[in-house]
N, CA, C and O atoms as a CHARMM CRD file, in Angstrom:
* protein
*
  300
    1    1 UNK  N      6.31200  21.25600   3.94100 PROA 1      0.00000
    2    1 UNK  CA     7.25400  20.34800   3.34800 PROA 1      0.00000
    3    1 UNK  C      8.31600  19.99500   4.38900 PROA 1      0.00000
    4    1 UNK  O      8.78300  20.87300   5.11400 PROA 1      0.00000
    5    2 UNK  N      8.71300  18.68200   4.47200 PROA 2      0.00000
    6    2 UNK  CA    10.12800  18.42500   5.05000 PROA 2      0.00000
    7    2 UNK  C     11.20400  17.57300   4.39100 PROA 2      0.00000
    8    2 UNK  O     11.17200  16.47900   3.82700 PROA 2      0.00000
    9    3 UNK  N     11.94000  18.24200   4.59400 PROA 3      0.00000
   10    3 UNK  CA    13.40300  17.67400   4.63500 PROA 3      0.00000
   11    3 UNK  C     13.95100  16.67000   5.61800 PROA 3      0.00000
   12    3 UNK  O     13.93900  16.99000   6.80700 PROA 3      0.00000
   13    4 UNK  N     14.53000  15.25000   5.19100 PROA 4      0.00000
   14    4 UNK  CA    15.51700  14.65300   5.69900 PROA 4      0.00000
   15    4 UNK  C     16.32300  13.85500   5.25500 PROA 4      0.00000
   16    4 UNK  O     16.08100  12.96000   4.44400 PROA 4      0.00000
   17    5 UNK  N     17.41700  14.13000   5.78400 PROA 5      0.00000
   18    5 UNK  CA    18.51000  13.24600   5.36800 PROA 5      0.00000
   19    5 UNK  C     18.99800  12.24900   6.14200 PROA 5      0.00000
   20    5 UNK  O     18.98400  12.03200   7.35300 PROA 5      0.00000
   21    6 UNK  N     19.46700  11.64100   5.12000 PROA 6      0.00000
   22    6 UNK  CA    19.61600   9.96400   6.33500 PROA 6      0.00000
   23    6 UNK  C     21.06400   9.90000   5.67800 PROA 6      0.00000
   24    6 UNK  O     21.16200  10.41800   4.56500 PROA 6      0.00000
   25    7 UNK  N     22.30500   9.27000   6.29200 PROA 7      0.00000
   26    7 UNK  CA    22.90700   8.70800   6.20800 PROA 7      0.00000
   27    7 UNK  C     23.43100   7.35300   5.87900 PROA 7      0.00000
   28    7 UNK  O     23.67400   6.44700   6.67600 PROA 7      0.00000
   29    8 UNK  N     23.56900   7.35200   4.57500 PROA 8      0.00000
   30    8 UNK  CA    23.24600   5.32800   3.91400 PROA 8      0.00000
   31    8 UNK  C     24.53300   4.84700   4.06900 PROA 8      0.00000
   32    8 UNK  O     25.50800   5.54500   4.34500 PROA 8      0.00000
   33    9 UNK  N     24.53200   3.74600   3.90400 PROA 9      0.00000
   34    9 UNK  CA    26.40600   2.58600   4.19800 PROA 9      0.00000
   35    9 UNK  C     26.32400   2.92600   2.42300 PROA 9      0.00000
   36    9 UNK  O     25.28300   3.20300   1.82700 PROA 9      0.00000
   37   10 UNK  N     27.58600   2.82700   1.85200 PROA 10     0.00000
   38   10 UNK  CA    27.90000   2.44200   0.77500 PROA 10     0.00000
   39   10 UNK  C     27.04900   1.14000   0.32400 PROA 10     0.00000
   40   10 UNK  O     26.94300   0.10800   0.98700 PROA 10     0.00000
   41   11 UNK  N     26.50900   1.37700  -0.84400 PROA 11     0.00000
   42   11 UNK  CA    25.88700  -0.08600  -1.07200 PROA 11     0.00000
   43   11 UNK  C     26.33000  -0.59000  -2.71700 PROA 11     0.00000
   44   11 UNK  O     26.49800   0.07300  -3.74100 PROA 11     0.00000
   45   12 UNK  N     26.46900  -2.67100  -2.32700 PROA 12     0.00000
   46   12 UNK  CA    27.16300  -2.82400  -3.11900 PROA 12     0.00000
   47   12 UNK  C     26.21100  -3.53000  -4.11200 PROA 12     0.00000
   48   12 UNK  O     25.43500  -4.46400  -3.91000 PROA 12     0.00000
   49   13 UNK  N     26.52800  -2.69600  -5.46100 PROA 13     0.00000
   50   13 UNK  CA    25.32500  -3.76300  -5.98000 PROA 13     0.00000
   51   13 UNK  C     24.94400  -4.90700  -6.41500 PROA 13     0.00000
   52   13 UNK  O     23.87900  -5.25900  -6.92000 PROA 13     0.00000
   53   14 UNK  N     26.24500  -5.67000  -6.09500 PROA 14     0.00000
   54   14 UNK  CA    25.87200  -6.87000  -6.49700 PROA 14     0.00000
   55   14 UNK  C     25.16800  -7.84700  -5.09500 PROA 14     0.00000
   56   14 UNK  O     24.85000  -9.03400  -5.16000 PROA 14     0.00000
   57   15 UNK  N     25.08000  -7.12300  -4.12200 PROA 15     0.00000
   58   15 UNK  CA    23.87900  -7.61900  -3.04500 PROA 15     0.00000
   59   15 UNK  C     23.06700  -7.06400  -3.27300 PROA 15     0.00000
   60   15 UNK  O     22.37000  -7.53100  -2.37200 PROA 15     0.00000
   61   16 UNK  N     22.32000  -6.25400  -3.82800 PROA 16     0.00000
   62   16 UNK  CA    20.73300  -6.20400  -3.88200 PROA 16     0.00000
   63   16 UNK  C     20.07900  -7.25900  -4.98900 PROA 16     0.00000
   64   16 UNK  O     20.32500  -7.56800  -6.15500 PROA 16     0.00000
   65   17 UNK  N     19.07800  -7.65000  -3.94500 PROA 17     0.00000
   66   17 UNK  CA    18.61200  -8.52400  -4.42700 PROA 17     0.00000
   67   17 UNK  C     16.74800  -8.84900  -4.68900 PROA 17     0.00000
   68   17 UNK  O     16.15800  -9.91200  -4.87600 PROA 17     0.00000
   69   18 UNK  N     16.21400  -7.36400  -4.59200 PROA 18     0.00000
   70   18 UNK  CA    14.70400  -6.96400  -4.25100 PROA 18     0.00000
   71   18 UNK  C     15.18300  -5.54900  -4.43400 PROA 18     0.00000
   72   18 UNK  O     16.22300  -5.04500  -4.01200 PROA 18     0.00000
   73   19 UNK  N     14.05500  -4.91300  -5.27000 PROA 19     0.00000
   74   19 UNK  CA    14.00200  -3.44100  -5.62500 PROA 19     0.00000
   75   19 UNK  C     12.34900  -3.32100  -5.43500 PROA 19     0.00000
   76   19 UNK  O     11.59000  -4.28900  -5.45800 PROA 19     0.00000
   77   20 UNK  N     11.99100  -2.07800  -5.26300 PROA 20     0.00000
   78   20 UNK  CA    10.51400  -1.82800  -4.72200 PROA 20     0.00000
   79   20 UNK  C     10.58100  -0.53500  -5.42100 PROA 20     0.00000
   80   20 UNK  O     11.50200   0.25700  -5.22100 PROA 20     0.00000
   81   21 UNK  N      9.30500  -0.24300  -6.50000 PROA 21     0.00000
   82   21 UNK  CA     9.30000   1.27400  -7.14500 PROA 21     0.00000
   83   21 UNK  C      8.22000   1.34600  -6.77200 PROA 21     0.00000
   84   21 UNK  O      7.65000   0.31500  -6.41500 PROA 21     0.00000
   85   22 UNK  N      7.52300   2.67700  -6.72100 PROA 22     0.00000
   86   22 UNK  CA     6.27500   3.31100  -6.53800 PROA 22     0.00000
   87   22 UNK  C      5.76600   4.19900  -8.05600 PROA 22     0.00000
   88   22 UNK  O      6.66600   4.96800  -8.39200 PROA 22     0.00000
   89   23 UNK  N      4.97800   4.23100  -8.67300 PROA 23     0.00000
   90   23 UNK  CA     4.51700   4.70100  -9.83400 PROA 23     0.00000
   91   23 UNK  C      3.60600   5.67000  -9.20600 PROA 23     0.00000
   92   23 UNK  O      2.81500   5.36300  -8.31500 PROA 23     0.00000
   93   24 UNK  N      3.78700   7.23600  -9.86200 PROA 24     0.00000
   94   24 UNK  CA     2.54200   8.27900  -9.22100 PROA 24     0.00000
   95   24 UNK  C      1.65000   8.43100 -10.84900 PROA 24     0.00000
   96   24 UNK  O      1.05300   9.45800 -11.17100 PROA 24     0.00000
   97   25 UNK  N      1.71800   7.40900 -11.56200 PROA 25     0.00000
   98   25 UNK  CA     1.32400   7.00300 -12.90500 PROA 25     0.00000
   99   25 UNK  C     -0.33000   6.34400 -12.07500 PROA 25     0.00000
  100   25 UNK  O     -0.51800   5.99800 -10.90900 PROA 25     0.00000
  101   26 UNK  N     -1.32600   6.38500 -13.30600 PROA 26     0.00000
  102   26 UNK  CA    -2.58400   5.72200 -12.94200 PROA 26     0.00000
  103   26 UNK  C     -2.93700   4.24100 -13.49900 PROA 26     0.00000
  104   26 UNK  O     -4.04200   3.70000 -13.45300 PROA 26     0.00000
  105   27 UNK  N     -1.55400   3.63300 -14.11600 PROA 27     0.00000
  106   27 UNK  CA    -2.07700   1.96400 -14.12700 PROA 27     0.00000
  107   27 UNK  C     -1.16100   0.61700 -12.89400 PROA 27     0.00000
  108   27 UNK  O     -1.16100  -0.59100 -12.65500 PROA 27     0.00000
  109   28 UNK  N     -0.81600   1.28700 -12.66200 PROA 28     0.00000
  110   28 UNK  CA     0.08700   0.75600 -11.64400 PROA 28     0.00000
  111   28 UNK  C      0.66400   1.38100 -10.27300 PROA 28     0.00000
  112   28 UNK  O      1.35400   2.40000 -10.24800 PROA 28     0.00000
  113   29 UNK  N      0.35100   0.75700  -9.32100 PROA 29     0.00000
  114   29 UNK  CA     0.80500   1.42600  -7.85100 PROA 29     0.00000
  115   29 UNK  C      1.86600   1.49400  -7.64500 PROA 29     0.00000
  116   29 UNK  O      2.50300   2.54300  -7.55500 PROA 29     0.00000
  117   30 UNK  N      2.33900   0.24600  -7.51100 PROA 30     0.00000
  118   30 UNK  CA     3.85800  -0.29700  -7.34600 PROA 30     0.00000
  119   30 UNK  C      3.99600  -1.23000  -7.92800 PROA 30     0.00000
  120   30 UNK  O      3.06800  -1.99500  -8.19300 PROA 30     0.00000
  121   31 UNK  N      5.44900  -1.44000  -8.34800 PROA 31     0.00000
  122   31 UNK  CA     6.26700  -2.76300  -8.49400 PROA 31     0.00000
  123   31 UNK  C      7.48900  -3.08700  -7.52500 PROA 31     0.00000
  124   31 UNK  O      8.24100  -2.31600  -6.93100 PROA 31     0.00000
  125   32 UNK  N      7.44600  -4.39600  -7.55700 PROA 32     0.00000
  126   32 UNK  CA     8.46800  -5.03700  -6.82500 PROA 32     0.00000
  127   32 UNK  C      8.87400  -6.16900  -7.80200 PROA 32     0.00000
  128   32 UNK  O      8.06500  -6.82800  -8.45500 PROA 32     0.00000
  129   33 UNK  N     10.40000  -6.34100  -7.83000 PROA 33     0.00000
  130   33 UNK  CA    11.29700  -6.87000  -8.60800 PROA 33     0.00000
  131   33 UNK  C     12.49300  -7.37600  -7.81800 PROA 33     0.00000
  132   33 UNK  O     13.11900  -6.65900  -7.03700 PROA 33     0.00000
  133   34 UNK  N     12.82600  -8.88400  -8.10800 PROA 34     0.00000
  134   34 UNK  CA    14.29200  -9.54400  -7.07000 PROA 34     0.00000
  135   34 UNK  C     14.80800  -9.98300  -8.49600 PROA 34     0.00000
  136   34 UNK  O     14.25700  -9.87100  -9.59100 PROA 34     0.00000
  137   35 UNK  N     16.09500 -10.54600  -8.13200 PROA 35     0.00000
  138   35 UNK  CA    17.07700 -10.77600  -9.00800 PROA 35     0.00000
  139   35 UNK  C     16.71300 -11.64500 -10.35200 PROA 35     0.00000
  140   35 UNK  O     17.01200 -11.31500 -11.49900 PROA 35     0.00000
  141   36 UNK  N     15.96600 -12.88700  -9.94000 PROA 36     0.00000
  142   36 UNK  CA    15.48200 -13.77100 -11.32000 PROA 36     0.00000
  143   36 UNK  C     14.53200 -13.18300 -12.49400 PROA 36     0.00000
  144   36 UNK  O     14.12900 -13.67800 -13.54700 PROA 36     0.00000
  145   37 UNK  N     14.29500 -11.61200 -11.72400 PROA 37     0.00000
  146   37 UNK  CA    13.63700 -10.95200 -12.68800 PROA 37     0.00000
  147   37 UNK  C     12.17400 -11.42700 -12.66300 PROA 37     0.00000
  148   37 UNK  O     11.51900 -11.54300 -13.69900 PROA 37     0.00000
  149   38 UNK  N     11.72700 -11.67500 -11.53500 PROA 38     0.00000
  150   38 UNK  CA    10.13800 -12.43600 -11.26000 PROA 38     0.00000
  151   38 UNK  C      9.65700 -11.02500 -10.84300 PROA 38     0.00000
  152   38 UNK  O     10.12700 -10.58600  -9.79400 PROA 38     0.00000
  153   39 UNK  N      8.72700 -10.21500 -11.57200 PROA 39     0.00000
  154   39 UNK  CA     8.24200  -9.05000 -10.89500 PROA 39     0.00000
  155   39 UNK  C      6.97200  -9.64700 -11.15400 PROA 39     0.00000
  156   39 UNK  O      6.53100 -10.53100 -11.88800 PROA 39     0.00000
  157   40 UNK  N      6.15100  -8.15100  -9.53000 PROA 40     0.00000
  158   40 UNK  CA     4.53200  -8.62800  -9.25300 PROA 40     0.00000
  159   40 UNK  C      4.72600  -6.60700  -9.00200 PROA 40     0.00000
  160   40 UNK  O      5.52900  -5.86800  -8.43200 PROA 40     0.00000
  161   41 UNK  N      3.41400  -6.43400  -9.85000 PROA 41     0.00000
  162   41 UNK  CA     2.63300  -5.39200  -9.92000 PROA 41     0.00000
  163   41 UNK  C      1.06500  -5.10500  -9.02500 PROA 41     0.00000
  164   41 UNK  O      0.13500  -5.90900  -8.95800 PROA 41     0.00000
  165   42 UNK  N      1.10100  -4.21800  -8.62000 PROA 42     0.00000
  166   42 UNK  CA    -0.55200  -3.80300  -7.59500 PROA 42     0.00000
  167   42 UNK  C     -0.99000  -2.64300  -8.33300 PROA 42     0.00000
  168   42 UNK  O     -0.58100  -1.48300  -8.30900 PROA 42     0.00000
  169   43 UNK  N     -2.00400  -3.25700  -9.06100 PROA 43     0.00000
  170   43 UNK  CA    -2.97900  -2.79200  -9.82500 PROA 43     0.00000
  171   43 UNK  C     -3.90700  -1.40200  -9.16200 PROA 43     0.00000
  172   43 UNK  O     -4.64000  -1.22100  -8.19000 PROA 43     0.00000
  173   44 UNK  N     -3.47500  -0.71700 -10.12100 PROA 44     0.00000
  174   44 UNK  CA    -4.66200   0.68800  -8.83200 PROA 44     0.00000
  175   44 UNK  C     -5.96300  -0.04900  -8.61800 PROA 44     0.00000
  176   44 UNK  O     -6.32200  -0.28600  -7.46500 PROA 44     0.00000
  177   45 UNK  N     -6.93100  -0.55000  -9.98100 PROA 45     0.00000
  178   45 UNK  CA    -7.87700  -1.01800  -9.91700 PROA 45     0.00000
  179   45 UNK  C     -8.23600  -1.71600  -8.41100 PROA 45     0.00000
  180   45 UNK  O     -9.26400  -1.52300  -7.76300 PROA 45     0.00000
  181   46 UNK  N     -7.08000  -2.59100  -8.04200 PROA 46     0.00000
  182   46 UNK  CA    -7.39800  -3.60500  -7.17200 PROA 46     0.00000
  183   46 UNK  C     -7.24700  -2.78100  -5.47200 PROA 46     0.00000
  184   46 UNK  O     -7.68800  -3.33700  -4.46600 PROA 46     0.00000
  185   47 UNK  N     -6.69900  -1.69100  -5.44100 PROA 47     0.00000
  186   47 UNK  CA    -6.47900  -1.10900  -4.53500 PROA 47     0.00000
  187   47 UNK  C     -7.72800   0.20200  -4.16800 PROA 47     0.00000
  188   47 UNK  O     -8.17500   0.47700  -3.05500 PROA 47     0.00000
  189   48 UNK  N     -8.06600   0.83100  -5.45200 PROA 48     0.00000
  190   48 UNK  CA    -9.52000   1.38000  -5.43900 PROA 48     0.00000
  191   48 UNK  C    -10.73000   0.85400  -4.99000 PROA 48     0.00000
  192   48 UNK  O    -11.60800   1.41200  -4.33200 PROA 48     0.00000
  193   49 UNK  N    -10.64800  -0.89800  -5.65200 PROA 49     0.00000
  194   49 UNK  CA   -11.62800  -1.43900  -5.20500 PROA 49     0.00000
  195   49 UNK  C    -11.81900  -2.36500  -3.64500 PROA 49     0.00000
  196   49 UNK  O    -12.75200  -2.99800  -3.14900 PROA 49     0.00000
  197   50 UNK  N    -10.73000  -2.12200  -3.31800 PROA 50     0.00000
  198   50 UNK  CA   -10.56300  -2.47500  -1.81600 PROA 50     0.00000
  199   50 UNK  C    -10.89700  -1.41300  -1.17900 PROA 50     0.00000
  200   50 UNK  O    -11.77900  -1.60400  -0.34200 PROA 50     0.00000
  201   51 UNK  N    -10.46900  -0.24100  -1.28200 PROA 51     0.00000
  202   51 UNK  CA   -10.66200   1.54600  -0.57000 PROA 51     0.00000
  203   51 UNK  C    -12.32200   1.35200  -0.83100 PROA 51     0.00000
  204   51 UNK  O    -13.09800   1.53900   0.10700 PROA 51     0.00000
  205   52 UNK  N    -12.72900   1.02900  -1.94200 PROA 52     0.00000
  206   52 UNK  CA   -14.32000   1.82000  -1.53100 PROA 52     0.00000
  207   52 UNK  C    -15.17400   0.30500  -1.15300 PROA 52     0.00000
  208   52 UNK  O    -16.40500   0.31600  -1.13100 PROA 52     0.00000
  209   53 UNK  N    -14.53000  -0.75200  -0.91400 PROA 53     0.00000
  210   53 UNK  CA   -15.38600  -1.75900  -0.33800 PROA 53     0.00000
  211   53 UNK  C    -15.03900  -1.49000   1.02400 PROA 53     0.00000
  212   53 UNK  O    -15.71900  -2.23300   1.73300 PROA 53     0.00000
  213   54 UNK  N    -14.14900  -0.63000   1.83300 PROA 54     0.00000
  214   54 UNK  CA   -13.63100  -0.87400   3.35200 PROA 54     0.00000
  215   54 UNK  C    -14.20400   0.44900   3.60200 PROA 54     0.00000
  216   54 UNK  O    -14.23700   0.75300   4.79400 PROA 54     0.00000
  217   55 UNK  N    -14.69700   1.38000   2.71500 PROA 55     0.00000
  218   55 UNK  CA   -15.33100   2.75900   2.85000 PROA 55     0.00000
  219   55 UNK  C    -16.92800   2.50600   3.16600 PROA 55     0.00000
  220   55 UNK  O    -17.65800   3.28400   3.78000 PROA 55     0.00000
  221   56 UNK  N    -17.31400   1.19100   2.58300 PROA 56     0.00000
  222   56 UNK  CA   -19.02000   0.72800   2.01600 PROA 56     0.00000
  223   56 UNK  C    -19.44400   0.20300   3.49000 PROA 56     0.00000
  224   56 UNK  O    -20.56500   0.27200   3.99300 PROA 56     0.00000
  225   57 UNK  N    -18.07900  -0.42200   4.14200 PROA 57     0.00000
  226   57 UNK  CA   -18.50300  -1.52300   5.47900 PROA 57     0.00000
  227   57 UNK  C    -18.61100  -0.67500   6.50600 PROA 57     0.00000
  228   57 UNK  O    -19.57300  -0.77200   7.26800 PROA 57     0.00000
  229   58 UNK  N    -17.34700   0.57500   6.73600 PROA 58     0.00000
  230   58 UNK  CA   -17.62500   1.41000   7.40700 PROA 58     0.00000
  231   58 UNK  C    -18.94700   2.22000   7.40400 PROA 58     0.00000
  232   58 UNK  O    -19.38800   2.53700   8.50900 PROA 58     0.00000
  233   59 UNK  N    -19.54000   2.54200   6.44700 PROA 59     0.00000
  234   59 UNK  CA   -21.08300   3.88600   6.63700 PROA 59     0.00000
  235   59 UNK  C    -21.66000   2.29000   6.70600 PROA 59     0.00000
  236   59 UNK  O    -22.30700   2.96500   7.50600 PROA 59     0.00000
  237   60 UNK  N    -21.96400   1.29500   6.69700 PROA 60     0.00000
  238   60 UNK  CA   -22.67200   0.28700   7.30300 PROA 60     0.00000
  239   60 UNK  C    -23.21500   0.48700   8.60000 PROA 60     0.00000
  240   60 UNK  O    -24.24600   0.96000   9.07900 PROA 60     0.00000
  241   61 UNK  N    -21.99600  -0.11900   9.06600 PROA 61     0.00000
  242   61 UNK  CA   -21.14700   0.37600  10.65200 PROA 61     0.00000
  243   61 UNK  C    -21.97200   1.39900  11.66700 PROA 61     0.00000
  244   61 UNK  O    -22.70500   1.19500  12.63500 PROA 61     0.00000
  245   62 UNK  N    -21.44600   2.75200  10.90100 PROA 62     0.00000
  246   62 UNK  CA   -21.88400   3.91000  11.26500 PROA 62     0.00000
  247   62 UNK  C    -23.54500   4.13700  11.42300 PROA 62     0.00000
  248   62 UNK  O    -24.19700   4.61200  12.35300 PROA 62     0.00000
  249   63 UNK  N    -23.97400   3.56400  10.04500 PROA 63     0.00000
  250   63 UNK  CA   -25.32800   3.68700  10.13800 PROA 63     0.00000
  251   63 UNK  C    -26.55100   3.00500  11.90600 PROA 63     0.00000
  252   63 UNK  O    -27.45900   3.21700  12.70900 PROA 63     0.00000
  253   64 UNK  N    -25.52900   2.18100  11.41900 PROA 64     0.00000
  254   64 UNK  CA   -26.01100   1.16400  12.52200 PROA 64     0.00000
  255   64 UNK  C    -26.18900   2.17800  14.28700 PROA 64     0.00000
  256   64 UNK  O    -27.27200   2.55200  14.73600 PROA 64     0.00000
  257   65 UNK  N    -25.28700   2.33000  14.73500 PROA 65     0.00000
  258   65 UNK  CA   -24.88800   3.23200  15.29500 PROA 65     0.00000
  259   65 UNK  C    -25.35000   2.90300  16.81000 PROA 65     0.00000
  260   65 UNK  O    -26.04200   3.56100  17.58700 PROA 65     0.00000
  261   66 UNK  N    -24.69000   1.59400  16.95700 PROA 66     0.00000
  262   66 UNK  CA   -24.77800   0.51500  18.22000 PROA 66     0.00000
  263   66 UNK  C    -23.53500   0.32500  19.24000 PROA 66     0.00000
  264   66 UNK  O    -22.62800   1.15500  19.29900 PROA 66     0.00000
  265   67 UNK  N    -23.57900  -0.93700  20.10100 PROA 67     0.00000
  266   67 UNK  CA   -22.62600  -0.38400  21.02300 PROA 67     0.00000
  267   67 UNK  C    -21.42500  -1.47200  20.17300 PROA 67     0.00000
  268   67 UNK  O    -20.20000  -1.36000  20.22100 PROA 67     0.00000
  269   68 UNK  N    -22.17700  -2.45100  19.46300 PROA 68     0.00000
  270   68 UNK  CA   -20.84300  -3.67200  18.75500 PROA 68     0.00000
  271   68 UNK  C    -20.48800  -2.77000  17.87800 PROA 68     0.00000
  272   68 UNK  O    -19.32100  -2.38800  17.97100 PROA 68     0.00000
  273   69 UNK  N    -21.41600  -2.11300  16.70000 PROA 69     0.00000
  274   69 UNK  CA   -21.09500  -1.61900  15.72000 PROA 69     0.00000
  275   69 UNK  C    -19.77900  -0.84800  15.98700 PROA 69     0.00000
  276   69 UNK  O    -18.83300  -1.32400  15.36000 PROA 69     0.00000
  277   70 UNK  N    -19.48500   0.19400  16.73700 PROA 70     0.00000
  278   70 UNK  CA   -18.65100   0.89200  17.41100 PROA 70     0.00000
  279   70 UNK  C    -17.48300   0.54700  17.84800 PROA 70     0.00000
  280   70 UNK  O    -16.51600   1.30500  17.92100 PROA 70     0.00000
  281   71 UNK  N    -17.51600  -1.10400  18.29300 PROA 71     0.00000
  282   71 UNK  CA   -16.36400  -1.76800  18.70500 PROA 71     0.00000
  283   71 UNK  C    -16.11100  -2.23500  17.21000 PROA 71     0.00000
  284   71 UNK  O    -14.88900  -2.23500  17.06200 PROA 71     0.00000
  285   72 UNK  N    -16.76100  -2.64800  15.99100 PROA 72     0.00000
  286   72 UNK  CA   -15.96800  -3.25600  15.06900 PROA 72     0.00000
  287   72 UNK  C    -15.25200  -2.12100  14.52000 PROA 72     0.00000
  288   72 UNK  O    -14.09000  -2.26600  14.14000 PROA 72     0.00000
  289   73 UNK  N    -15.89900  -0.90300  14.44000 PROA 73     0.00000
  290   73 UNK  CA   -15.41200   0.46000  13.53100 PROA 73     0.00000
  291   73 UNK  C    -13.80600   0.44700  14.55400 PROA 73     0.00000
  292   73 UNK  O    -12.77400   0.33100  13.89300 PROA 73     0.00000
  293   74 UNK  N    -13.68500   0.54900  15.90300 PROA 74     0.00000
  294   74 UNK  CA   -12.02800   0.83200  16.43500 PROA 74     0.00000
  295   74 UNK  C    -11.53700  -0.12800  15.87000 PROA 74     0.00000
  296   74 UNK  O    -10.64800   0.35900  15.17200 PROA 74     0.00000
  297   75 UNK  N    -11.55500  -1.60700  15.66800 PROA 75     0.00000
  298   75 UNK  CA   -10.77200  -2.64300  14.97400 PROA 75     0.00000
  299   75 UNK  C     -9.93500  -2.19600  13.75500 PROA 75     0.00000
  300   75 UNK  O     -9.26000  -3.01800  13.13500 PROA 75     0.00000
């Protein structure tokens, strides 16, 4: 585990104007929220299904086991 502390300026709140939460909840990743109250949510769904399509291209990749294949896997 670590510890750190940071040192913040006084903050005033009537300048914030964008808030960013993280949810360790399973229908929602994060939200982000600015002042007009326009919030956008990232769906775990949509983030699972990106992780195991970029997991699917990689053992592609791997399978292959060439000299390009190798250069796309460092990319």
């Amino acid at each position: 585990m670590v510890n750190l502390q940071l040192k913040m300026p006084a903050l005033d709140p009537l300048n914030i104007t964008r808030i960013y939460g993280v949810d360790a909840g399973l229908r929602y990743l994060c939200l982000e929220t600015d002042l007009p109250n326009k919030s956008s949510f990232s769906s775990v769904k949509v983030e699972l299904h990106k992780a195991k399509s970029d997991r699917q291209v990689k053992q592609f990749f791997q399978r292959k086991n060439n000299r390009s294949a190798s250069r796309i896997l460092i990319v």
